[in-house]
C-alpha positions in Angstrom: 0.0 0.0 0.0 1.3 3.5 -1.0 0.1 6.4 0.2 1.0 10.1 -0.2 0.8 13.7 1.2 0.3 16.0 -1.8 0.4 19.5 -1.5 -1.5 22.7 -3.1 -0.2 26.3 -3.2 -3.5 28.2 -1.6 -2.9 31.2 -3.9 -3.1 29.0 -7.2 -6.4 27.2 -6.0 -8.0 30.5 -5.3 -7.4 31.7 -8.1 -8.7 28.7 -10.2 -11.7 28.4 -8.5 -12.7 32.5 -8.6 -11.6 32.0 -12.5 -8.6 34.6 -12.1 -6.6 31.6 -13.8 -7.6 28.6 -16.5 -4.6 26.6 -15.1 -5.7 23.8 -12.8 -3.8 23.6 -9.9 -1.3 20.9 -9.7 -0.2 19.1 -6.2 2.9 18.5 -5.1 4.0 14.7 -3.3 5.8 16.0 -0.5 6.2 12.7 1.3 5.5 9.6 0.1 5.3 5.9 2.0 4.6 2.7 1.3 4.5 -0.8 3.2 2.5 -4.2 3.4 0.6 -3.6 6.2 -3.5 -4.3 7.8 -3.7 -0.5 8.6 -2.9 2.5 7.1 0.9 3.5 6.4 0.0 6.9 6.8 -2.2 8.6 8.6 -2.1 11.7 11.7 -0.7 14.2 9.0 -0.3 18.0 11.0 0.8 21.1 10.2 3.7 22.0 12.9 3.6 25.8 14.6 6.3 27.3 11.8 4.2 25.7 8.6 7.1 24.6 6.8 7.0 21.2 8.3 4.5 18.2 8.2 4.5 15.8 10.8 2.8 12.5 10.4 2.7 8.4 11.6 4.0 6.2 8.5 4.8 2.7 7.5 7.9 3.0 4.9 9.0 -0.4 4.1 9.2 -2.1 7.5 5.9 -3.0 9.6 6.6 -0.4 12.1 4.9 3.1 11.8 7.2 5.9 12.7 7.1 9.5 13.4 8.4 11.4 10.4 8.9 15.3 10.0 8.6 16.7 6.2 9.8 19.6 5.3 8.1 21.0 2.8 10.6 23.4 1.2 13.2 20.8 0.7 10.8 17.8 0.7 14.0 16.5 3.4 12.0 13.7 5.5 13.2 13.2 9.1 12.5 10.0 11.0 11.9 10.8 14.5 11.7 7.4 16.3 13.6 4.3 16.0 12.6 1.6 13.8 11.9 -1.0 15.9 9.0 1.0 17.6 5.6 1.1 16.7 4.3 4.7 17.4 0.6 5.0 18.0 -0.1 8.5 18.9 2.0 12.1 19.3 2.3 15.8 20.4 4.5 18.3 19.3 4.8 21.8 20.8 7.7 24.1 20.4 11.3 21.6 21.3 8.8 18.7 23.1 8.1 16.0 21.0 5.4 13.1 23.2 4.8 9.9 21.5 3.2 6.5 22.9 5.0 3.3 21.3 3.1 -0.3 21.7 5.3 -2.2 24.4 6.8 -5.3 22.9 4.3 -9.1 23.7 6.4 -11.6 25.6 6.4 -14.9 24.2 4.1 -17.3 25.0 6.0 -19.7 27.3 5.8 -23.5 25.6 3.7 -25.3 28.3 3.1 -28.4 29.1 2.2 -31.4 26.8 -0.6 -31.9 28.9 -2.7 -28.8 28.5 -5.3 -27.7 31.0 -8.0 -26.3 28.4 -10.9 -24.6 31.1 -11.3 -21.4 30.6 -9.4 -21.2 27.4 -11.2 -20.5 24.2 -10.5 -22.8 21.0 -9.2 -20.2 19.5 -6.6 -19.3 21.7 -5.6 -22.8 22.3 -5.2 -22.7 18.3 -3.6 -19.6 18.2 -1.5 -19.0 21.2 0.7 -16.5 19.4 -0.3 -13.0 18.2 -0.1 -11.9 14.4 2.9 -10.8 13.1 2.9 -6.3 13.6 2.5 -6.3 9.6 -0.7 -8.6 9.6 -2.6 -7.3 13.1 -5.4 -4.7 12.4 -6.2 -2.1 14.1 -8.7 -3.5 16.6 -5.8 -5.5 17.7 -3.0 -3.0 17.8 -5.5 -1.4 20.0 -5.7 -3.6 22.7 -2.1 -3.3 23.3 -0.4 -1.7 26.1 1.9 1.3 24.7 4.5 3.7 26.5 5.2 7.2 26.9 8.4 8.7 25.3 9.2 12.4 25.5 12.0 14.2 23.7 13.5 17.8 24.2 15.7 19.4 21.6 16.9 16.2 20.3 17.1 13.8 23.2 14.8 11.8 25.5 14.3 12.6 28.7 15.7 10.1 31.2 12.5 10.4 33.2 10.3 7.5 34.4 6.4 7.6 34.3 4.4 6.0 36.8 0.7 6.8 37.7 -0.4 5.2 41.4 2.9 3.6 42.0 3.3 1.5 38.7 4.5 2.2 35.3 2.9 4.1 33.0 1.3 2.1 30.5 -0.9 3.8 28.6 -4.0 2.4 26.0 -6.1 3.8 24.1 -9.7 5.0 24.8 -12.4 2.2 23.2 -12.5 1.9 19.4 -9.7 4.5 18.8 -5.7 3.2 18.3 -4.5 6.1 19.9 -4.5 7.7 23.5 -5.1 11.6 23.3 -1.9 13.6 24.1 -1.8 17.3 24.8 1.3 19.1 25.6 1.2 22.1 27.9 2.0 25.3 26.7 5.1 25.8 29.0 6.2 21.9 27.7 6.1 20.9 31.4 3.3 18.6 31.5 1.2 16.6 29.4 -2.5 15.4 29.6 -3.5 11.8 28.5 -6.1 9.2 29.7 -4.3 6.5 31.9 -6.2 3.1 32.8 -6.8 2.9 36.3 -5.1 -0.1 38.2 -8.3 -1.2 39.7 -12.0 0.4 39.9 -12.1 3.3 42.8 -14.6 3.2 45.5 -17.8 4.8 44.1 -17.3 4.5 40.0 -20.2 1.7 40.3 -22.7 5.0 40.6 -21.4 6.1 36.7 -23.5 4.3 34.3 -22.5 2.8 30.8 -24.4 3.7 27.7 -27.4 1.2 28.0 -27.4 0.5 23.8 -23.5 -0.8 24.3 -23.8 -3.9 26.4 -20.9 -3.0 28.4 -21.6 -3.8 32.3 -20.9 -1.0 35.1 -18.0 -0.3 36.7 -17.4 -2.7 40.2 -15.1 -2.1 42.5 -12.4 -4.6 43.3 -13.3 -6.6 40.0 -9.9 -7.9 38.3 -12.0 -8.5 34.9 -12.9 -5.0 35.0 -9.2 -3.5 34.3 -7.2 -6.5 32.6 -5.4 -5.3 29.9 -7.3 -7.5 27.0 -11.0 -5.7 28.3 -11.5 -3.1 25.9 -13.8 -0.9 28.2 -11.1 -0.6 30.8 -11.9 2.3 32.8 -9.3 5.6 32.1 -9.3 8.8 33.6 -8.1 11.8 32.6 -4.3 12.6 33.9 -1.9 15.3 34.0 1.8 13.8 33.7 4.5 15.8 35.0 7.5 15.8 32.9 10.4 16.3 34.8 9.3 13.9 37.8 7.4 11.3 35.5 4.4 11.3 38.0 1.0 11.3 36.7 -1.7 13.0 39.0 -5.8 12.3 37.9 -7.4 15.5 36.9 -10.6 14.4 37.4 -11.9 11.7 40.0 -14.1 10.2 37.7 -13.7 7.9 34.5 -13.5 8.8 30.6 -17.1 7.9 29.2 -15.5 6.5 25.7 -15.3 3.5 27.3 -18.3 3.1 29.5 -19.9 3.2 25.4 -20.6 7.0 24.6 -18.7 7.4 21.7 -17.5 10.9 21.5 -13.7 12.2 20.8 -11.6 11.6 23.8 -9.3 14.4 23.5 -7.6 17.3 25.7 -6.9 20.6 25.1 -4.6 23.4 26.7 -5.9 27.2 27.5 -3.2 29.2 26.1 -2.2 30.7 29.6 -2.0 26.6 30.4 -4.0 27.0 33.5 -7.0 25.6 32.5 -7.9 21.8 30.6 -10.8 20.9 28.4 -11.4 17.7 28.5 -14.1 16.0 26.4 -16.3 13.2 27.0 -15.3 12.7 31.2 -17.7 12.4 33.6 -16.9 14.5 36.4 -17.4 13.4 40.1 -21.2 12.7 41.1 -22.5 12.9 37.0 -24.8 10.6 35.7 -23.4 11.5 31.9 -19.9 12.6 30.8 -19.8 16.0 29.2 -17.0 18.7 28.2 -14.7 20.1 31.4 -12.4 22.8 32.3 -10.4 22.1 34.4 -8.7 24.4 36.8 -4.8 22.1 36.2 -3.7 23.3 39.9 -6.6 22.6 42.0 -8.6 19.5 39.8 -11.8 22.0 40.0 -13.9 21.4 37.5 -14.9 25.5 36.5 -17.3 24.8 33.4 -19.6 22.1 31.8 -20.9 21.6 28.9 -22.8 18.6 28.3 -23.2 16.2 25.6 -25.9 15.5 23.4 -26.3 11.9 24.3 -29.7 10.2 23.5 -32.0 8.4 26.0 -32.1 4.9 26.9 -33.5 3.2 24.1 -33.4 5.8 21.8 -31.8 5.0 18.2 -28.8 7.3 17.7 -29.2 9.3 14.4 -25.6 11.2 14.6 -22.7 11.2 17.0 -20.3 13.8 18.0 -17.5 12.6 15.5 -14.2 15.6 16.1 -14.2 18.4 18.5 -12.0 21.6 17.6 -10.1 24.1 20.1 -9.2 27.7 18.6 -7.1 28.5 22.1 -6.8 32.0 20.2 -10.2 32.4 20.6 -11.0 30.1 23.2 -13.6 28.6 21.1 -14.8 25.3 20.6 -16.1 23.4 17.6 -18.2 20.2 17.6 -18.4 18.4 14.7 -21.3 15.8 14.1 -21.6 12.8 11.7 -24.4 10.2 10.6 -27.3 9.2 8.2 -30.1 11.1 9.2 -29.0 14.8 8.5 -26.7 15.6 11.3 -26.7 19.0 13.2 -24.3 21.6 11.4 -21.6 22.4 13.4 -22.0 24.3 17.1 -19.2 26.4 18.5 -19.2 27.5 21.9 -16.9 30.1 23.7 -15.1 30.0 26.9 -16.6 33.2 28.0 -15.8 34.4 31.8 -15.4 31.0 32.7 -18.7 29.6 31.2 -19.4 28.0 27.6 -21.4 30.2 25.8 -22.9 29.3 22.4 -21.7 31.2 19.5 -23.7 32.2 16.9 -23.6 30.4 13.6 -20.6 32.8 11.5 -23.3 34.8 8.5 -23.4 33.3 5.4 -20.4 34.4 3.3 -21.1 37.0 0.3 -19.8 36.8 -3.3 -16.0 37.5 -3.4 -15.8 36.5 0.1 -12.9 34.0 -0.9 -13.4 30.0 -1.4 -14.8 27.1 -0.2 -13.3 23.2 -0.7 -14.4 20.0 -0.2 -14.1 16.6 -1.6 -17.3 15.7 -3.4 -18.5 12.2 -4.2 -21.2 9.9 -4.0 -22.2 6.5 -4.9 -22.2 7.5 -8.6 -19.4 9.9 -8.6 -15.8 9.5 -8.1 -14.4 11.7 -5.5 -12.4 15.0 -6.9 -11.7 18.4 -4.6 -13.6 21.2 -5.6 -14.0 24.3 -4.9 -16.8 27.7 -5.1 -16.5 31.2 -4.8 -18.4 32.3 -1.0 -21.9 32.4 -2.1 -21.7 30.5 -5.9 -23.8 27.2 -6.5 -21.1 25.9 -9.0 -18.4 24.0 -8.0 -14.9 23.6 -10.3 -12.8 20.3 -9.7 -9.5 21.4 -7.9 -8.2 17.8 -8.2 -9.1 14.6 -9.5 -7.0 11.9 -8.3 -8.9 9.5 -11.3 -8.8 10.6 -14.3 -8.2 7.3 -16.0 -11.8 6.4 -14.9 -13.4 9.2 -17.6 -11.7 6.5 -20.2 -13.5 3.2 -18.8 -16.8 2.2 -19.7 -18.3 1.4 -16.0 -22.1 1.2 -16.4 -25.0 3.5 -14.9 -25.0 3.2 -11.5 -28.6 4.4 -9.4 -30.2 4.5 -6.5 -33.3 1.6 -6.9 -36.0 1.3 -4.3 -38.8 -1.4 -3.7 -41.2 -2.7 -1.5 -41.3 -6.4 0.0 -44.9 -7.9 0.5 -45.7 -6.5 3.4 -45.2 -3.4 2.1 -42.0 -2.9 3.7 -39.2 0.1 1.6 -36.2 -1.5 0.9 -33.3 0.6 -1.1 -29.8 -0.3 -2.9 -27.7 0.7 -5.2 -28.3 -0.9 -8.7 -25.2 -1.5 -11.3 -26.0 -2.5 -14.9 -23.3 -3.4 -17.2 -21.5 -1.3 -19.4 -23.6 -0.8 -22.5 -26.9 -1.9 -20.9 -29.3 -3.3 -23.7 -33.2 -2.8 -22.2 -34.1 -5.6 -24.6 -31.7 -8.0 -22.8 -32.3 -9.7 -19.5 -29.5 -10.3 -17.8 -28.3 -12.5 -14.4 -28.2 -10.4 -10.9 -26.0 -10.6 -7.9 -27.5 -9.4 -4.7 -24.7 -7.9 -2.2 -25.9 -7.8 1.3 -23.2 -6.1 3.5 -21.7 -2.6 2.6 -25.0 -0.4 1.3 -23.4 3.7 1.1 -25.0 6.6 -0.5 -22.5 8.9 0.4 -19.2 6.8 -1.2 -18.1 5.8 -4.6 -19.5 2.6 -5.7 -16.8 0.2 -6.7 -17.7 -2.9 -5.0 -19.2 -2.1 -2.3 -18.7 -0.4 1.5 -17.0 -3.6 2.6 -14.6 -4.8 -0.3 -14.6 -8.7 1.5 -16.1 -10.8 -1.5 -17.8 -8.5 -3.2 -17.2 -8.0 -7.0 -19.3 -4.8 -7.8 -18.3 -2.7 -11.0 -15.9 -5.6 -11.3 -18.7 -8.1 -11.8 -21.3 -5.3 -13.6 -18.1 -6.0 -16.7 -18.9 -9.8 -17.1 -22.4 -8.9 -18.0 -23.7 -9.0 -14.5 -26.2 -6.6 -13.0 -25.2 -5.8 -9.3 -27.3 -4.8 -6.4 -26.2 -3.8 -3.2 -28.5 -3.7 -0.6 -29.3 -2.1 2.3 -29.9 -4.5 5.5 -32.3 -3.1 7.8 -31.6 -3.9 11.0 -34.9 -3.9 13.1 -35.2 -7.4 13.5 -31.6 -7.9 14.0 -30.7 -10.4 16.4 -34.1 -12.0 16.4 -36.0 -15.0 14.9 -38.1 -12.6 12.4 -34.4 -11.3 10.6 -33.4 -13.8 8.7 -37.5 -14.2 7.3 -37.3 -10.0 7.1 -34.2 -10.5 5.1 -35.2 -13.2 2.6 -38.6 -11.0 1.7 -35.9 -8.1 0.6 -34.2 -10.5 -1.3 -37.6 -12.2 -3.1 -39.2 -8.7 -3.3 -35.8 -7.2 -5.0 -35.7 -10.5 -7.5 -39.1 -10.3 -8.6 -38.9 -6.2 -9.0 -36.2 -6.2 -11.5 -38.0 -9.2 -13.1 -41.6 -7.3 -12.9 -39.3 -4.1 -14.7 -37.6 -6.4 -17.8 -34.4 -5.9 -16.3 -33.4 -9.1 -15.1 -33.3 -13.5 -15.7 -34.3 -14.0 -12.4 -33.2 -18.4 -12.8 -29.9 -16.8 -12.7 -30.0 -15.0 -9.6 -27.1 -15.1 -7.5 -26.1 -13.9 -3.7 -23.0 -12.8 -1.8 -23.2 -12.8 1.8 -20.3 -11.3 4.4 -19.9 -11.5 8.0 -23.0 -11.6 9.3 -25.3 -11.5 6.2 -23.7 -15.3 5.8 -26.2 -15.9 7.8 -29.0 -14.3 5.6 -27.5 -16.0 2.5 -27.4 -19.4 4.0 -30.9 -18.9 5.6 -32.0 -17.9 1.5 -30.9 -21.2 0.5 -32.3 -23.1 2.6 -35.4 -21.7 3.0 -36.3 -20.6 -0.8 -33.7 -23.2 -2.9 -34.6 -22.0 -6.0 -34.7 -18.2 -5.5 -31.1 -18.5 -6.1 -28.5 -20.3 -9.1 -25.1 -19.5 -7.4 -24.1 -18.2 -3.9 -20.9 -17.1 -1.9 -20.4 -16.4 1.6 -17.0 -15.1 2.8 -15.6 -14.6 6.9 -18.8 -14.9 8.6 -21.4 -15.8 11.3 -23.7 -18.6 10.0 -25.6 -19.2 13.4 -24.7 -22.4 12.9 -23.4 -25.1 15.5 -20.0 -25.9 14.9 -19.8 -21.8 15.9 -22.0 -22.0 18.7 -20.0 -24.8 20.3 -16.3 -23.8 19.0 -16.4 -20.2 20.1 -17.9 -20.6 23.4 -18.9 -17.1 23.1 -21.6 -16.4 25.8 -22.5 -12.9 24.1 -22.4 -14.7 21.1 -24.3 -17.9 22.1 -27.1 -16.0 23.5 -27.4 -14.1 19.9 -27.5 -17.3 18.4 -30.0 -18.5 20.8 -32.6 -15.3 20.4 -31.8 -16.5 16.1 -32.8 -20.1 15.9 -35.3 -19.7 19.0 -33.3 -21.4 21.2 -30.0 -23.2 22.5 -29.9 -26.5 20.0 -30.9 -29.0 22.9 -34.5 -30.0 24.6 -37.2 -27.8 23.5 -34.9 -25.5 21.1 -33.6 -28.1 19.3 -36.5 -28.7 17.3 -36.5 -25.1 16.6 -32.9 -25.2 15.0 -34.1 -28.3 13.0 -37.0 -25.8 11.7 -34.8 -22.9 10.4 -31.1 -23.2 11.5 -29.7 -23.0 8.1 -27.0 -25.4 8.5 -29.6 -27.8 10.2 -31.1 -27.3 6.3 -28.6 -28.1 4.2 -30.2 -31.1 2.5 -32.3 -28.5 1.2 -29.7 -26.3 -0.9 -30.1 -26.4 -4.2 -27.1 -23.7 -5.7 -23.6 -24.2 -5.6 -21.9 -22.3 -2.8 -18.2 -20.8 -2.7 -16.9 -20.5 0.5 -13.8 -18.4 1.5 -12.3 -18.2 4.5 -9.5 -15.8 4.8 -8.8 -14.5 8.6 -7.9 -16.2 11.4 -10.5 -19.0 13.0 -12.6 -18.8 9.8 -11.7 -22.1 8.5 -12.9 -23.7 11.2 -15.8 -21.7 11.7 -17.1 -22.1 8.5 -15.7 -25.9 7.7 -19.5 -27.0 8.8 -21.7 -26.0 5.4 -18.7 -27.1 3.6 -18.4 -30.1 4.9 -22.0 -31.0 5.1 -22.7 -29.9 1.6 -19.9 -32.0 0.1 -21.3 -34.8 2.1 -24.6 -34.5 0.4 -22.6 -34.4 -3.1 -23.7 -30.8 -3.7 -21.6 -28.6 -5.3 -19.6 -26.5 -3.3 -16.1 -25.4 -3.3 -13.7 -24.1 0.0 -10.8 -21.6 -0.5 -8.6 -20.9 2.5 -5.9 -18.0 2.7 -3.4 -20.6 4.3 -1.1 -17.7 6.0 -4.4 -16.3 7.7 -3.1 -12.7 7.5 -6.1 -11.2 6.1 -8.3 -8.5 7.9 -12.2 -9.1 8.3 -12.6 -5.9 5.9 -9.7 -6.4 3.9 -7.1 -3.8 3.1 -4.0 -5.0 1.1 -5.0 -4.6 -2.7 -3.2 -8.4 -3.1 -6.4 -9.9 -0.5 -9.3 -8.0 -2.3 -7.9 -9.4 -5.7 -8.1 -12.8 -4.1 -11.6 -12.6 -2.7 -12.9 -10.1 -5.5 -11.5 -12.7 -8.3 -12.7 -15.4 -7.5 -16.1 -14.5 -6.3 -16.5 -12.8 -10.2 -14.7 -15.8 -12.0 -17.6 -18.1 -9.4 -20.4 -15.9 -10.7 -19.5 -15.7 -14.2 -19.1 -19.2 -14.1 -22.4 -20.4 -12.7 -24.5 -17.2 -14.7 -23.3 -16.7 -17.7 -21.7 -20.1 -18.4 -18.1 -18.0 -19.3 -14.7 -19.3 -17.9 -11.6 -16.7 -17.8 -9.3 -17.7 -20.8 -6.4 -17.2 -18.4 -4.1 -20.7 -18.5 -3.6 -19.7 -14.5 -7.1 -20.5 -14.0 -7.5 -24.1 -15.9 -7.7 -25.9 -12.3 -10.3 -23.8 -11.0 -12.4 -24.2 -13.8 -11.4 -28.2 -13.8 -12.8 -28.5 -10.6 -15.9 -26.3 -11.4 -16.8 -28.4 -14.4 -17.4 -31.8 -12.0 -19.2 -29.5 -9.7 -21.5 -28.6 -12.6 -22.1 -32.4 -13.3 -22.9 -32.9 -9.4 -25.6 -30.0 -10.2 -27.2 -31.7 -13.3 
């Protein structure tokens, strides 16, 4: 993966946009990395304080990500920590640089031959090792413990940390890979959020999220701050930089990871006397909110509170970055989500108390320029940019322009109802050069429905073909997947009259063959696709399920999941014994596999997927259906995958499966002779 930081000059854009200039503005790669890696190889980019430098986290040819300084007069790249670090956050201000590296895993010890297996899970009896640092993902690099490393002018300072008499070891807050770092204005101190070594007195009275599942805080519970629970309880700290000691500066936990996801970050008044701190509760709250903090004392002097919903209620946006302008003491909060989130709201640190800002007027004509990247499912993306009052955008940038030379096929937004009069949306694909007189086969994508990106092959790249498979004469719908009977017996039924109601629309509208029909299922619309086969065996000629959660049994009992198990229960109306059992017999899919009629390609490419999806394979090839297993033998892959080699693997073979079954067409390419070997006997098993 290669990724770069480009750069405009501001005075050439403006012009191009306010039509002072009919040159386009061209950027300039001031740094460019590249690495095989499960996250990104670049990502934190920040202006420093003198704007001639970039600073930034990068992967350049080694699995590590480093801190790296550009500047971008000389394009000269620095390299600020070692490389054999993995650095997961920083702060720069003035000659301090703070950065967090993960602490290296000791290796397993070997054991004993005899191996006592309560309470371990199957899969970590399997796979007592962690990945290798090129193939973890993020949602496993941030689990890890990291520590605290601080250098002035050029050297790092032989200091220490501990926080309550132990090291320092710091962690991220939940579903974030990096713990917030804010240096003080004065470079003495910094602020971070520190796991606590075990619950205080008192935290059981501050109550998680109720839509998270994540239980409240008791004291004197080990579970409750081991290093592998992701909802460890933080708090906000102050660490002192010359001693190492880190102080709390509020007696009270972070709310990130009692579930209320908002940005866990810290911020510095400029006369460094004062701390906002976002999403904390404070001592006696029932909801976390936005503090100042008074740094000497620990007295909270303002609140502003959150916009968290009510139990129950569905959550329509979230808080998703929050902005400090310590100029003007002034802060930003930015919201994301589907359902039309709130423009932005500043508030000012007024006297001590946040006061809401008014929105800034609406700029006139000639006020300057606006930019943004623009895209949606049927455009590419591209910068653009408008004059301060203008409708019209111009394209700054497009970082595509091979894509205006391929034929791609129309690409719209196609709604329907199910039978029960039920709106169901997707995006539709038709091939390039789309004949109306022609019906043509369909593929059904359940996982990775988005208005508001590019369509290529969908949200989630795992198995699906998209455009790809829209080029072998394939029309592609992704769907949504409504999730109000999620988790429940009446999903997988919801799900299959989306899929029925979709088939017979585009048959109803000319547009489609519906005996060749196909299906992808990922993650946990497996489940839906196998439930489709089962249940309706001819609504479908060819299927393929990749990485996911079948509710089936060989899960239930290998994962030994109780979160998981009880899911599975609510799914198949009951646990498969007494009573439940003969629910599972009724509409467990893999309790139904006699009843499949298409052939079904499963992959399984990251860790523990083999065996949890080894049952329909091996059930199926039992019955002498046809059915075909790939396996990514290394295991390195991601559930959403990210190196371009993986999606060509999963993406390949699911179009080369559909084209196959669909259209009757094999891929010319002598590479692919075996695969299509095997696919012929399968055909004969079909008849």
């Amino acid at each position: 993966i290669e990724s770069t930081i480009w750069l405009f000059e501001r005075r050439a854009v403006e012009d191009y946009v306010l039509h002072k200039s009919a040159v386009r503005p061209a950027p300039r790669a001031v740094a460019t990395v590249a690495a095989t890696s499960n996250t990104a190889v670049l990502s934190g980019a920040r202006w420093l304080e003198d704007s001639t430098r970039i600073a930034f986290l990068g992967k350049n040819g080694s699995p590590y990500q480093r801190l790296f300084i550009v500047d971008v007069r000389t394009g000269s790249l620095t390299a600020i920590s070692g490389d054999n670090a993995f650095v997961s956050a920083y702060d720069i201000r003035g000659d301090t640089i703070a950065y967090t590296t993960l602490i290296p895993l000791a290796p397993a010890p070997p054991g004993d031959e005899m191996v006592v297996v309560s309470p371990k899970s199957l899969e970590a009896l399997l796979y007592p090792q962690p990945p290798a640092l090129e193939d973890a993902e993020w949602e496993t690099l941030s689990s890890r413990a990291t520590a605290l490393h601080v250098w002035r002018k050029g050297s790092e300072l032989p200091v220490t940390f501990r926080f309550r008499g132990r090291p320092l070891r710091l962690f991220p807050a939940s579903w974030s890979l990096a713990p917030p770092l804010a240096i003080a204005p004065d470079e003495s101190s910094l602020i971070t959020v520190a796991p606590v070594p075990e619950v205080p007195a008192g935290w059981d009275a501050y109550p998680p999220q109720p839509s998270m599942g994540i239980p409240r805080l008791v004291p004197g519970d080990p579970r409750a701050v081991a290093d592998e629970n992701f909802a460890k309880p933080l708090q906000f700290v102050r660490v002192d930089l010359q001693t190492g000691e880190a102080s709390p500066l509020v007696d009270a936990p972070a709310g990130r990871n009692l579930g209320y996801i908002a940005p866990t970050q810290a911020f510095w008044t400029a006369d460094g006397r004062n701390a906002i701190l976002t999403d904390t509760f404070l001592p006696g709250t029932k909801s976390p909110a936005i503090a100042t903090v008074d740094v000497a004392t620990q007295a909270p002097r303002s609140v502003l509170p959150l916009t968290l919903p009510a139990a129950g209620q569905a959550r329509s946006y979230l808080v998703e970055d929050v902005q400090w302008d310590a100029a003007k003491e002034d802060l930003t909060l930015i919201y994301s989500g589907s359902r039309q989130p709130p423009p932005p709201e500043t508030f000012g640190l007024r006297s001590g108390q946040w006061i809401k800002q008014p929105a800034p007027p609406a700029a006139g004509p000639g006020d300057g320029v606006e930019l943004a990247v623009e895209e949606a499912f049927d455009r590419s993306p591209v910068l653009s940019g408008r004059r301060h009052g203008d409708a019209a955008l111009r394209v700054v940038w497009d970082p595509n322009p091979q894509l205006a030379g391929l034929a791609l096929g129309k690409v719209s937004l196609f709604r329907w109802q199910d039978k029960n009069g039920v709106p169901w949306a997707g995006t539709l694909a038709l091939p390039p050069g789309y004949d109306p007189q022609r019906r043509y086969p369909l593929v059904i994508q359940t996982h990775g429905y988005d208005l508001d990106h590019y369509f290529v092959d969908g949200r989630f790249t795992t198995g699906s073909g998209g455009r790809a498979l829209a080029a072998r004469g394939v029309v592609v719908l992704q769907m949504d997947m409504p999730s109000r009977h999620v988790f429940t017996a009446a999903d997988a039924p919801f799900q299959l009259d989306g899929f029925q109601s979709a088939v017979a629309r585009l048959t109803a509208d000319g547009v489609i063959d519906p005996r060749r029909a196909g299906v992808i299922g990922f993650s946990y619309t497996c489940f839906h696709t196998l439930y489709a086969l089962t249940h309706d065996p001819r609504l479908f000629a060819a299927a393929a399920i990749t990485d996911g959660n079948e509710m089936s049994y060989t899960q239930y009992i290998f994962i030994r999941d109780p979160e998981l198990q009880d899911m599975t229960d609510k799914v198949n109306g009951g646990p498969p014994w007494d009573q439940g059992l003969a629910s599972w017999i009724e509409s467990a899919p893999t309790f139904n596999l006699d009843k499949v009629a298409a052939p079904l390609l499963i992959s399984a490419f990251e860790r523990w997927s083999l065996l949890g999806q080894y049952e329909p394979y091996a059930v199926l090839s039992r019955l002498h259906k046809p059915v075909e297993m790939l396996w990514l033998r290394r295991e390195n892959a991601t559930h959403v995958l990210k190196r371009p080699y993986h999606r060509y693997l999963s993406q390949e073979s699911a179009v080369d499966w559909f084209d196959f079954w669909l259209n009757g067409h094999e891929d010319p390419d002598p590479a692919k002779a075996g695969q299509y070997g095997r696919w012929r006997e399968l055909r004969r098993l079909k008849g």
